[in-house]
CHARMM internal coordinates of N, CA and C (Angstrom, degrees):
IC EDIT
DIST 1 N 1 CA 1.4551
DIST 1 CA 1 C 1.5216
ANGL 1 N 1 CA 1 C 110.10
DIST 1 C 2 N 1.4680
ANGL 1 CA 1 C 2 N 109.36
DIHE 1 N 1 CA 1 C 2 N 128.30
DIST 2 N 2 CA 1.5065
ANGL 1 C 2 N 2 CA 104.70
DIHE 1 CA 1 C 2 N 2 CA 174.75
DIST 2 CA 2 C 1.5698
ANGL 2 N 2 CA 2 C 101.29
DIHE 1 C 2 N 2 CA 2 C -74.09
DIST 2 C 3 N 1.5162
ANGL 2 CA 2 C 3 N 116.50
DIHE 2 N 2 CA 2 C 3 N 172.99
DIST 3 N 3 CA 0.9840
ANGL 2 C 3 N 3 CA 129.04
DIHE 2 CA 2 C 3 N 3 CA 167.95
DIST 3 CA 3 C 1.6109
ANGL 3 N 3 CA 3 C 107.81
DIHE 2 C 3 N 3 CA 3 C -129.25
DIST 3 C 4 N 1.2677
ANGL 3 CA 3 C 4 N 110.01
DIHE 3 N 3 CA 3 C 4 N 163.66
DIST 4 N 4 CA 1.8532
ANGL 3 C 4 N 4 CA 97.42
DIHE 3 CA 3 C 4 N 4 CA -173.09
DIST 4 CA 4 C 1.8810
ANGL 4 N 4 CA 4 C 85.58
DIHE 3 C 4 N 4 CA 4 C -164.59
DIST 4 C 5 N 1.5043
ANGL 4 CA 4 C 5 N 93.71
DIHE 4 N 4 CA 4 C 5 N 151.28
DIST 5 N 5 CA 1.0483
ANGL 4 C 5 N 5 CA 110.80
DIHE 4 CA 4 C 5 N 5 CA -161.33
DIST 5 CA 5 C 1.4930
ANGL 5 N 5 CA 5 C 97.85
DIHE 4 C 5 N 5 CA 5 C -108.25
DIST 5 C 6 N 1.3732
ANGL 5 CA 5 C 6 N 123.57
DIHE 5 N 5 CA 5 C 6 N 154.58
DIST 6 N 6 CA 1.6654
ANGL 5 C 6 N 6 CA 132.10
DIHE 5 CA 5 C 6 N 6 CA -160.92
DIST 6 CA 6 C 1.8445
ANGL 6 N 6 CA 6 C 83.27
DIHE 5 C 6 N 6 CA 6 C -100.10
DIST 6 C 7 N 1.3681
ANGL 6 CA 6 C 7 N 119.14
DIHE 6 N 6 CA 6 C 7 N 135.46
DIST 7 N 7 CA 1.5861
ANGL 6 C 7 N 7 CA 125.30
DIHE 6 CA 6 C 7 N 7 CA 165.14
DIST 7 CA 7 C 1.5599
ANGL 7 N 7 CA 7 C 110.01
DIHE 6 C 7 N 7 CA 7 C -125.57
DIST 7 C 8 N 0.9929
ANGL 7 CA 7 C 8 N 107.28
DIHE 7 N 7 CA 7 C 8 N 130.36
DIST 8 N 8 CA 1.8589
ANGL 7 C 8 N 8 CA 110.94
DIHE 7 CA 7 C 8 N 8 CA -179.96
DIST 8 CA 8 C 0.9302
ANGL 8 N 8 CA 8 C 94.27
DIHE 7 C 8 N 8 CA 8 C -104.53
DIST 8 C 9 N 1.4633
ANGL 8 CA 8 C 9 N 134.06
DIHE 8 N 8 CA 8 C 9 N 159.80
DIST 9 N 9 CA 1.6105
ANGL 8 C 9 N 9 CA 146.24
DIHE 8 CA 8 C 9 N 9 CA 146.07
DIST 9 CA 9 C 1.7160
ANGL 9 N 9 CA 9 C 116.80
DIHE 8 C 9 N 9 CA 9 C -79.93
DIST 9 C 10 N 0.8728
ANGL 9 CA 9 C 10 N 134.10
DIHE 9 N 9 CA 9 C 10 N 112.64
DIST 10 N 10 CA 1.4436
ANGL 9 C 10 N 10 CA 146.29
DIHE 9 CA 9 C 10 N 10 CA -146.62
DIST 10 CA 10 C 1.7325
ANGL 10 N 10 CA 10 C 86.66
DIHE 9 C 10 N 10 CA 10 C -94.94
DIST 10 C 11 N 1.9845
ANGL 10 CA 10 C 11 N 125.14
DIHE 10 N 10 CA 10 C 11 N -18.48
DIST 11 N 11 CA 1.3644
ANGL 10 C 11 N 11 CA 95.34
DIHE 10 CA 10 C 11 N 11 CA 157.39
DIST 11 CA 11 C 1.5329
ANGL 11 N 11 CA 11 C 122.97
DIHE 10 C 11 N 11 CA 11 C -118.38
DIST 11 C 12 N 1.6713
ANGL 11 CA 11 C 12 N 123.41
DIHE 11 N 11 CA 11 C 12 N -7.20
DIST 12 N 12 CA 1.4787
ANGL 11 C 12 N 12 CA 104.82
DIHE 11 CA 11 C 12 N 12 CA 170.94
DIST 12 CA 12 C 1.5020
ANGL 12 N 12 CA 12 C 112.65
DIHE 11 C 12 N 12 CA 12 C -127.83
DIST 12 C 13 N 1.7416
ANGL 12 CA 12 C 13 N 99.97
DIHE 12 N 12 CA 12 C 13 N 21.84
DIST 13 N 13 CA 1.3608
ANGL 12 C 13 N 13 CA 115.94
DIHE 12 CA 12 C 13 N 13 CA -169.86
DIST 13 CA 13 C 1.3701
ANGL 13 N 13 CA 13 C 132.49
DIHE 12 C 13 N 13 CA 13 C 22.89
DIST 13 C 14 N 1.7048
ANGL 13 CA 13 C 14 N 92.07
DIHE 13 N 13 CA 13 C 14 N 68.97
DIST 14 N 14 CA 1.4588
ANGL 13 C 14 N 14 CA 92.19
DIHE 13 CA 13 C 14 N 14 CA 175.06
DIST 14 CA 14 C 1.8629
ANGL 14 N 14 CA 14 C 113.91
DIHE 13 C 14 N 14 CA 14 C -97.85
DIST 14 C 15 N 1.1194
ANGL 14 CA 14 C 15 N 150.81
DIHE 14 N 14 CA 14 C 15 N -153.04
DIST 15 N 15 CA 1.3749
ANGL 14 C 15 N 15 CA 145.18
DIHE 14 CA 14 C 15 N 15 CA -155.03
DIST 15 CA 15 C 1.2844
ANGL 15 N 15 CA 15 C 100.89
DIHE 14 C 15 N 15 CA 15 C -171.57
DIST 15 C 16 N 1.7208
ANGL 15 CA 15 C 16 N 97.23
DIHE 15 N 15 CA 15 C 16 N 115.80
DIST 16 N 16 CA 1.7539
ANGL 15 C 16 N 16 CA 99.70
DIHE 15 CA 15 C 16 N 16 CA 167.48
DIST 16 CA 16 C 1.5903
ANGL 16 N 16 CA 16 C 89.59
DIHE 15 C 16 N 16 CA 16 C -142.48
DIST 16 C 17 N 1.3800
ANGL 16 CA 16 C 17 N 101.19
DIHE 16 N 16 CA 16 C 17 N 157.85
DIST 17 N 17 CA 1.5711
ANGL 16 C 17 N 17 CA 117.01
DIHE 16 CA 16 C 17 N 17 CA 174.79
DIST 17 CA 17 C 1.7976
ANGL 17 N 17 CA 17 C 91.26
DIHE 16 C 17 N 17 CA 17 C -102.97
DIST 17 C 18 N 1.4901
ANGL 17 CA 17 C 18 N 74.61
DIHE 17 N 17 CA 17 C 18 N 139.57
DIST 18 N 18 CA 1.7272
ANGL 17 C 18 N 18 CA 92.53
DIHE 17 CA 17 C 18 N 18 CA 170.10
DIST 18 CA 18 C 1.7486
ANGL 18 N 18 CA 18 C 108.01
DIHE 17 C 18 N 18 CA 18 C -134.49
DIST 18 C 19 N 1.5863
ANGL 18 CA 18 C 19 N 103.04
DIHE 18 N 18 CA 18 C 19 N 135.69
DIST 19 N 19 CA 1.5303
ANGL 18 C 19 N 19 CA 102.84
DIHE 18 CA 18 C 19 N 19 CA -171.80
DIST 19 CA 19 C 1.6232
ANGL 19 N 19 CA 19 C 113.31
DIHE 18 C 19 N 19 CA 19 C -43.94
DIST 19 C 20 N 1.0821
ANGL 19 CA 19 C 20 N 122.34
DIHE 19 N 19 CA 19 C 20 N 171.80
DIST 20 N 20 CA 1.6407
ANGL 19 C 20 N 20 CA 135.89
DIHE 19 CA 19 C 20 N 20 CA -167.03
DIST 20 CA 20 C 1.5206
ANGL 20 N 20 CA 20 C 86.79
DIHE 19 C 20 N 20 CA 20 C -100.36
DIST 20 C 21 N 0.9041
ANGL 20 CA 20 C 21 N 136.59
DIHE 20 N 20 CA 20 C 21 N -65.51
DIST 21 N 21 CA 1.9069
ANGL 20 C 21 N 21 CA 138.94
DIHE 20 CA 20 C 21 N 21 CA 152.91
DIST 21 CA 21 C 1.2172
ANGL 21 N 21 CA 21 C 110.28
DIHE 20 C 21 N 21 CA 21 C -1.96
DIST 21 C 22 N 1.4192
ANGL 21 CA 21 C 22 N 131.39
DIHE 21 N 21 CA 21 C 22 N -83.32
DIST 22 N 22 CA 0.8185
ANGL 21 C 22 N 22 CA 145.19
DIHE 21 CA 21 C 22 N 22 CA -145.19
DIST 22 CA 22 C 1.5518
ANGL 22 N 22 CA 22 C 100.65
DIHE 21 C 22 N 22 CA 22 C -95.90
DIST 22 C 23 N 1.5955
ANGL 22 CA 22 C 23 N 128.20
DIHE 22 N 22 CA 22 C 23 N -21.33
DIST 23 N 23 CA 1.2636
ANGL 22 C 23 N 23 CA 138.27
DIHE 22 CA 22 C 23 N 23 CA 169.61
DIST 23 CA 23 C 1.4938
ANGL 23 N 23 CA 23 C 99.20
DIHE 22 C 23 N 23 CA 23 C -62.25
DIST 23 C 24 N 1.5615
ANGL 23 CA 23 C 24 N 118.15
DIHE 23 N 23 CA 23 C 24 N -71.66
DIST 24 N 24 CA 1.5194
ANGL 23 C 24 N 24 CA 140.30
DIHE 23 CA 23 C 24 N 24 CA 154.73
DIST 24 CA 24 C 1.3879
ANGL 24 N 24 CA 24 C 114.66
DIHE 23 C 24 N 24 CA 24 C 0.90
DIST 24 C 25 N 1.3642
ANGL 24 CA 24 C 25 N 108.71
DIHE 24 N 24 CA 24 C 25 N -61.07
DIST 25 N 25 CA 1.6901
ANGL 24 C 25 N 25 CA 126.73
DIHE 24 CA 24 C 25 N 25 CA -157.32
DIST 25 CA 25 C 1.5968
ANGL 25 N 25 CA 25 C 92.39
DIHE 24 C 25 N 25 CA 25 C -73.33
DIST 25 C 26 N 1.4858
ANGL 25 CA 25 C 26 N 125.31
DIHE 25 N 25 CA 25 C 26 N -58.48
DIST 26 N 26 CA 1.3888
ANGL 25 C 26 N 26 CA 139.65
DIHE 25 CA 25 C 26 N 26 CA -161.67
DIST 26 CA 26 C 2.2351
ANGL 26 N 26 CA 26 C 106.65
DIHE 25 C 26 N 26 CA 26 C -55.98
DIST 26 C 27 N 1.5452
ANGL 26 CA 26 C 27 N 79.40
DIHE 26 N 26 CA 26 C 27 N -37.29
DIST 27 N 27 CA 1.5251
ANGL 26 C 27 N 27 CA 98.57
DIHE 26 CA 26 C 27 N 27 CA -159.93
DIST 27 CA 27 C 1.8834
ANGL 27 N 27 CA 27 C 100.73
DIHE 26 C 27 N 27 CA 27 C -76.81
DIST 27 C 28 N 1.2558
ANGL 27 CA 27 C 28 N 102.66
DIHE 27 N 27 CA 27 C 28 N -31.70
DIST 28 N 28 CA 1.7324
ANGL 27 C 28 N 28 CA 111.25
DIHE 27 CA 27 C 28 N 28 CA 164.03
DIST 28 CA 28 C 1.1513
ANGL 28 N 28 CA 28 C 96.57
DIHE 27 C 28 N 28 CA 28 C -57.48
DIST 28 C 29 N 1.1776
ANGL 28 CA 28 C 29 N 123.21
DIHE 28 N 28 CA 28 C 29 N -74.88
DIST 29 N 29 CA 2.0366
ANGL 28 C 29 N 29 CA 132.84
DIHE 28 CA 28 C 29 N 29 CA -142.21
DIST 29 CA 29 C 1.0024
ANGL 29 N 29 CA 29 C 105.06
DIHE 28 C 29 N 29 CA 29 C -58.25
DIST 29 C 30 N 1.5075
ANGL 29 CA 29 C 30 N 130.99
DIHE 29 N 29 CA 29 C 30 N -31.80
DIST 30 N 30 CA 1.6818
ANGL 29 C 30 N 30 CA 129.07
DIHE 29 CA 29 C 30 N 30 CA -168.90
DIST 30 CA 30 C 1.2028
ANGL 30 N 30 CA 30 C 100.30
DIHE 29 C 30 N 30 CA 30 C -133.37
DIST 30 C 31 N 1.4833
ANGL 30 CA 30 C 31 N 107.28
DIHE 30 N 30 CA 30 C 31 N 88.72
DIST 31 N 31 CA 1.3356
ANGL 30 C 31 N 31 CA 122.69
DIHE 30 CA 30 C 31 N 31 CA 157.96
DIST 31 CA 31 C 1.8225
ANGL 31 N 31 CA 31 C 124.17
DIHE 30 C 31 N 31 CA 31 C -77.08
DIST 31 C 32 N 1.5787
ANGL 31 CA 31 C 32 N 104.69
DIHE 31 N 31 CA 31 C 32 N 17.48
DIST 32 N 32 CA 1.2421
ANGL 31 C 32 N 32 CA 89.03
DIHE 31 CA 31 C 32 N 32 CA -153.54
DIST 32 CA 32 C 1.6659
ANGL 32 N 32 CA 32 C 106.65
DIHE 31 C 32 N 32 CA 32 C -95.57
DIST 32 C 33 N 1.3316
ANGL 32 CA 32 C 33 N 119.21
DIHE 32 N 32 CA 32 C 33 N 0.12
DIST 33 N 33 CA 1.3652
ANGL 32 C 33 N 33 CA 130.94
DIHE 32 CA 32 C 33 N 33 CA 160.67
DIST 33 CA 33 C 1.7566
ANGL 33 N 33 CA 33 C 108.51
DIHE 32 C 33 N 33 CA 33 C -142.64
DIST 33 C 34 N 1.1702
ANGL 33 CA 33 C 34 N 100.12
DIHE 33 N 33 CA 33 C 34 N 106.95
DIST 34 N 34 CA 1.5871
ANGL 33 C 34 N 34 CA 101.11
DIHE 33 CA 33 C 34 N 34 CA -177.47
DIST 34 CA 34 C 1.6120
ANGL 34 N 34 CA 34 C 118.09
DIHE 33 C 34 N 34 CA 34 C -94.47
DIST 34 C 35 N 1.4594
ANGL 34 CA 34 C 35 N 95.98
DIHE 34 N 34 CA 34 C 35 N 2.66
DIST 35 N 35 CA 1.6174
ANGL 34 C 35 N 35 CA 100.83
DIHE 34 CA 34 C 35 N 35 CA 165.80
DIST 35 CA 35 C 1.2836
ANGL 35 N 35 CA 35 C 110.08
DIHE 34 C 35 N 35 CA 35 C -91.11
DIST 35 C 36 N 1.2046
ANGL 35 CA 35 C 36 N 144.31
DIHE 35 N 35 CA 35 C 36 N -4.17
DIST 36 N 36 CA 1.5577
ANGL 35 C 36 N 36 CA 142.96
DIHE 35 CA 35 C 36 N 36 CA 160.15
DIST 36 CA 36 C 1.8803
ANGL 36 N 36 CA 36 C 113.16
DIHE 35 C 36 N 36 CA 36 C -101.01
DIST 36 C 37 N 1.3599
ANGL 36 CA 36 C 37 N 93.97
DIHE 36 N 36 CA 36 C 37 N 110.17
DIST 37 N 37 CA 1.8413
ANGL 36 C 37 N 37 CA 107.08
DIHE 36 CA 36 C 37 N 37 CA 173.07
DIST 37 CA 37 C 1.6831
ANGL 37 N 37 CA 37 C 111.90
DIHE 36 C 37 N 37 CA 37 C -37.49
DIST 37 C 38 N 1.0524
ANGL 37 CA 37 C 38 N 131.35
DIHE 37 N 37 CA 37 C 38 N 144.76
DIST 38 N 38 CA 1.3986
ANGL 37 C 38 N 38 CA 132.13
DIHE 37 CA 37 C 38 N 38 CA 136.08
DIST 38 CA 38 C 1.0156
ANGL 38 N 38 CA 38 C 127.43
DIHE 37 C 38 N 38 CA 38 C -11.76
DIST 38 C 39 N 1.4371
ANGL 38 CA 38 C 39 N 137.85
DIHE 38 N 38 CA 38 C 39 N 67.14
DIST 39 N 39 CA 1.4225
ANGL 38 C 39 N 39 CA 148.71
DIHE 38 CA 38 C 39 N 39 CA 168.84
DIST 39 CA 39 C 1.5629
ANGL 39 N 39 CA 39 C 118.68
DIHE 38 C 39 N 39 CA 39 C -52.52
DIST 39 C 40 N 1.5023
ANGL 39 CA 39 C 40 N 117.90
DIHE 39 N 39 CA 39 C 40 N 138.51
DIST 40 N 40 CA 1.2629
ANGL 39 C 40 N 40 CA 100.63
DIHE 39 CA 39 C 40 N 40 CA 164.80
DIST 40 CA 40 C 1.3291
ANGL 40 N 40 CA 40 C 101.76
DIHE 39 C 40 N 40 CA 40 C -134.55
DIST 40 C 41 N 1.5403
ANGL 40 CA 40 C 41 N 138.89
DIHE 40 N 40 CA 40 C 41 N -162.32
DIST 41 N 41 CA 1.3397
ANGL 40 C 41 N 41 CA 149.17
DIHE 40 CA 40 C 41 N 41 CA -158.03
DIST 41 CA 41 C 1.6547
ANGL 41 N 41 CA 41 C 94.80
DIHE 40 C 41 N 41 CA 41 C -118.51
DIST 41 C 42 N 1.0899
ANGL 41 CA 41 C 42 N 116.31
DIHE 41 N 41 CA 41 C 42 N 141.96
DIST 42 N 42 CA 1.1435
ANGL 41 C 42 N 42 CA 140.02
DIHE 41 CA 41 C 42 N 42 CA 158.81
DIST 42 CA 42 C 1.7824
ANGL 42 N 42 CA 42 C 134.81
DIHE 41 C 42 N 42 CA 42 C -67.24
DIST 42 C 43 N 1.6964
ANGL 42 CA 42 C 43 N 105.55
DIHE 42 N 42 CA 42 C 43 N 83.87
DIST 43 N 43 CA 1.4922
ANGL 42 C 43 N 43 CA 87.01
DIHE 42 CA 42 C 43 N 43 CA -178.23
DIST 43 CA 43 C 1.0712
ANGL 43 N 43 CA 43 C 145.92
DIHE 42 C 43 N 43 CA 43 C -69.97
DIST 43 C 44 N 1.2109
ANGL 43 CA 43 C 44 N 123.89
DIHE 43 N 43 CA 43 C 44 N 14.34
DIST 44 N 44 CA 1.4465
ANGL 43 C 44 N 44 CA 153.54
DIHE 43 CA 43 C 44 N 44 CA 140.96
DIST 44 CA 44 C 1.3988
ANGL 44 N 44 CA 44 C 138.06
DIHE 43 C 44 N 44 CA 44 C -34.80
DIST 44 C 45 N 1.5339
ANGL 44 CA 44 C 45 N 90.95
DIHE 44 N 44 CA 44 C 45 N -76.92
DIST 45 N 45 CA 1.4181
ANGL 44 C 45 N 45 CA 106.12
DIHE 44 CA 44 C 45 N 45 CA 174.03
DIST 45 CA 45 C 1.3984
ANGL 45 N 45 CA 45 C 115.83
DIHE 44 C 45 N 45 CA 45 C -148.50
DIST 45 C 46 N 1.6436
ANGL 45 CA 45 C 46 N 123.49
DIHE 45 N 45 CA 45 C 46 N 40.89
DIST 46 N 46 CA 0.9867
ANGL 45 C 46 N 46 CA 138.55
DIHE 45 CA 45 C 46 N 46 CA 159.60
DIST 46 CA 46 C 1.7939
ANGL 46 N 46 CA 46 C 104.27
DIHE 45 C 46 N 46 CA 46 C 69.84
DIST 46 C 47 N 1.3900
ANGL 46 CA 46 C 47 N 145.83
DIHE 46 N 46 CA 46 C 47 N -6.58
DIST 47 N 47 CA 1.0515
ANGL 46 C 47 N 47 CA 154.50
DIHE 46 CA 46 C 47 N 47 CA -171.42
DIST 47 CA 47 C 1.2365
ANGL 47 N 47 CA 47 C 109.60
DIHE 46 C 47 N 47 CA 47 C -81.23
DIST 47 C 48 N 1.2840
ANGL 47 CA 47 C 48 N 116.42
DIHE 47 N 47 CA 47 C 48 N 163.65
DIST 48 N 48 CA 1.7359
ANGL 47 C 48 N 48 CA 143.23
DIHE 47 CA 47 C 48 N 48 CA -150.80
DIST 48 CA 48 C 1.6724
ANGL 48 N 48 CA 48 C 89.93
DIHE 47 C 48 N 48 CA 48 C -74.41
DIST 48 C 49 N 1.1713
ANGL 48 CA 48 C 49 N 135.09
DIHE 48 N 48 CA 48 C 49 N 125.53
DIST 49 N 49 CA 1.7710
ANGL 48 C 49 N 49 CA 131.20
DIHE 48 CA 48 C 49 N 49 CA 155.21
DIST 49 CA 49 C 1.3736
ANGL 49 N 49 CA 49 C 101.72
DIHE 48 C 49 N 49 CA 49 C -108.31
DIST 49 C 50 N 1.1930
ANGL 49 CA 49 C 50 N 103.64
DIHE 49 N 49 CA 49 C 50 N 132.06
DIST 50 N 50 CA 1.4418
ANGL 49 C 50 N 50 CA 120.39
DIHE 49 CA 49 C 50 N 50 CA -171.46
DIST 50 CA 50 C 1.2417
ANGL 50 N 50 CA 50 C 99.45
DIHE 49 C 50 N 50 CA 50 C -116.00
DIST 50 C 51 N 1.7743
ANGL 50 CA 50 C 51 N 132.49
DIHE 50 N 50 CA 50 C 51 N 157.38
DIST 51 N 51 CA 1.4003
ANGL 50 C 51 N 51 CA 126.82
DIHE 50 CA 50 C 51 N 51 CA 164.65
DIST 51 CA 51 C 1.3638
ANGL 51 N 51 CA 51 C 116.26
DIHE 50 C 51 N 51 CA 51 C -70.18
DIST 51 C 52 N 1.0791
ANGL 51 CA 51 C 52 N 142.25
DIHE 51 N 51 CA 51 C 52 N -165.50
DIST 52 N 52 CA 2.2102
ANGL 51 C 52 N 52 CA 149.91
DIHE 51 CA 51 C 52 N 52 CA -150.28
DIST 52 CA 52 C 1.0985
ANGL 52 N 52 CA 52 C 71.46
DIHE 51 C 52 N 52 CA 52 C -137.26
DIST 52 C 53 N 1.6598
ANGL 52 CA 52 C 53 N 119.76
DIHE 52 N 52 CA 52 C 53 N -82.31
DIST 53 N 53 CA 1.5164
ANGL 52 C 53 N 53 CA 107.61
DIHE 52 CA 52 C 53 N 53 CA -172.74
DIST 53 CA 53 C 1.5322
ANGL 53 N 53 CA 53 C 100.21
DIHE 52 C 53 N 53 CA 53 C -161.59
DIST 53 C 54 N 1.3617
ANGL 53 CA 53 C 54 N 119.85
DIHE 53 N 53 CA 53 C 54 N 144.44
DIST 54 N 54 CA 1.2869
ANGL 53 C 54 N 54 CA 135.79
DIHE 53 CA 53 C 54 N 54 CA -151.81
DIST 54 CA 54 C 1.3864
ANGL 54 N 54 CA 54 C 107.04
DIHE 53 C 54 N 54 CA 54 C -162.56
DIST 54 C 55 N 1.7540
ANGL 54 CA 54 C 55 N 136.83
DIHE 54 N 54 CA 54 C 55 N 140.87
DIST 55 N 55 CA 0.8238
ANGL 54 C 55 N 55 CA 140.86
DIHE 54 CA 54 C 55 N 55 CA 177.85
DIST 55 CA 55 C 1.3392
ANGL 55 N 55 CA 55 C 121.94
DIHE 54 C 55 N 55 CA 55 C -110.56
DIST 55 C 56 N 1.1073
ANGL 55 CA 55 C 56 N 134.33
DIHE 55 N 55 CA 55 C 56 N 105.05
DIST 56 N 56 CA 1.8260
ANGL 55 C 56 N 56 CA 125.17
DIHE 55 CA 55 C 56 N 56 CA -149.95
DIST 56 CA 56 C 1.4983
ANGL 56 N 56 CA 56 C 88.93
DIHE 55 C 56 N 56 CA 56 C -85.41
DIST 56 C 57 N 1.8973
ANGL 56 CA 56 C 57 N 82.66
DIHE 56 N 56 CA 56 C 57 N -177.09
DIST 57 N 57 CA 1.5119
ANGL 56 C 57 N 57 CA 98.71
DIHE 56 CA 56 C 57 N 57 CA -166.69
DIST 57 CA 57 C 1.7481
ANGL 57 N 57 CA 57 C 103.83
DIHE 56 C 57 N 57 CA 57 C -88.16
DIST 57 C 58 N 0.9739
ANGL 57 CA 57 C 58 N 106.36
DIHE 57 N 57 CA 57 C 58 N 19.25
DIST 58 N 58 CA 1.9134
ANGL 57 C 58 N 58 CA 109.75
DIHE 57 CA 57 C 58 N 58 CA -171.23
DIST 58 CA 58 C 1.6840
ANGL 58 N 58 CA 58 C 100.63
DIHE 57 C 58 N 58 CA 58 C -122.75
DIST 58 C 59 N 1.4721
ANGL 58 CA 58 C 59 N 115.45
DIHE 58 N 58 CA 58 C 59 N 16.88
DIST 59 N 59 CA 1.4604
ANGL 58 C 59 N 59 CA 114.93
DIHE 58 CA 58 C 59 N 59 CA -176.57
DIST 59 CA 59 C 1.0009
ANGL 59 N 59 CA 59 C 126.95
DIHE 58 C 59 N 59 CA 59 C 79.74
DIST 59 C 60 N 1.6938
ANGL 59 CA 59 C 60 N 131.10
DIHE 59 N 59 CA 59 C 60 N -1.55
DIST 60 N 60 CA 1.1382
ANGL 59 C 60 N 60 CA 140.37
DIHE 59 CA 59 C 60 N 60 CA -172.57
DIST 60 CA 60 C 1.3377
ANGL 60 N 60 CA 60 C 119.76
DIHE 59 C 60 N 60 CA 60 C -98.86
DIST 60 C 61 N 1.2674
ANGL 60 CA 60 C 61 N 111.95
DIHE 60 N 60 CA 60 C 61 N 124.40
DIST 61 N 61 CA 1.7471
ANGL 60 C 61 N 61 CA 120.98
DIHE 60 CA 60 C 61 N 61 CA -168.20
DIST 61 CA 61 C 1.6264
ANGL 61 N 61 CA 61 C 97.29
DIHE 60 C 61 N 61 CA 61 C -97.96
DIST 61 C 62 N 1.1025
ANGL 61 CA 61 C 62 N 100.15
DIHE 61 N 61 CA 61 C 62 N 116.83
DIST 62 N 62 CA 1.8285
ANGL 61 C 62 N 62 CA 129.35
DIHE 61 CA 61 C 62 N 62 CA 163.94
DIST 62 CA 62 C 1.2903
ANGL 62 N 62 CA 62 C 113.49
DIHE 61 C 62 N 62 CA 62 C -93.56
DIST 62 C 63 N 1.3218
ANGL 62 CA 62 C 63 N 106.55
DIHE 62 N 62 CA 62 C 63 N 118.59
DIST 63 N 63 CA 1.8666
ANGL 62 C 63 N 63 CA 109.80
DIHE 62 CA 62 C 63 N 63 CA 169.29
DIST 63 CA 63 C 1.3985
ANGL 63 N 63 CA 63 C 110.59
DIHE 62 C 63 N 63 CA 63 C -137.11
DIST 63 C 64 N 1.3115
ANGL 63 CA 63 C 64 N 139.58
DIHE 63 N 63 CA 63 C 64 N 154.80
DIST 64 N 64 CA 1.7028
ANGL 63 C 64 N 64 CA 135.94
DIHE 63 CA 63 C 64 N 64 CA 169.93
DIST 64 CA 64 C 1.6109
ANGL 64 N 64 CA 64 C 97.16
DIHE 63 C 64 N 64 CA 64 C -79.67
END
COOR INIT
IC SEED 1 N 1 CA 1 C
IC BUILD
């Protein structure tokens, strides 16, 4: 079963699921602030998507 993570856009709040994998993979690579979730860009309207709520791989629980 995939799993996929809920992403809001923090500016025209639109909603896409993005795999937990590929959330996963991002959240390894940039260790360089582990108090900010895996962000991605908005194909919409170019704005910040943040996860709803997500638990990284460093123990840290992210929620909006």
């Amino acid at each position: 079963m995939n799993e996929e993570i809920l992403y809001i856009c923090m500016e025209c709040k639109t909603e896409e699921n993005i795999p937990k994998e590929v959330v996963e993979y991002f959240d390894e690579m940039d260790q360089s602030n582990i108090n900010e979730p895996p962000c991605f860009s908005c194909e919409e309207c170019g704005g910040v998507m943040r996860p709803q709520k997500y638990s990284g791989m460093h123990g840290k629980e992210y929620k909006l």
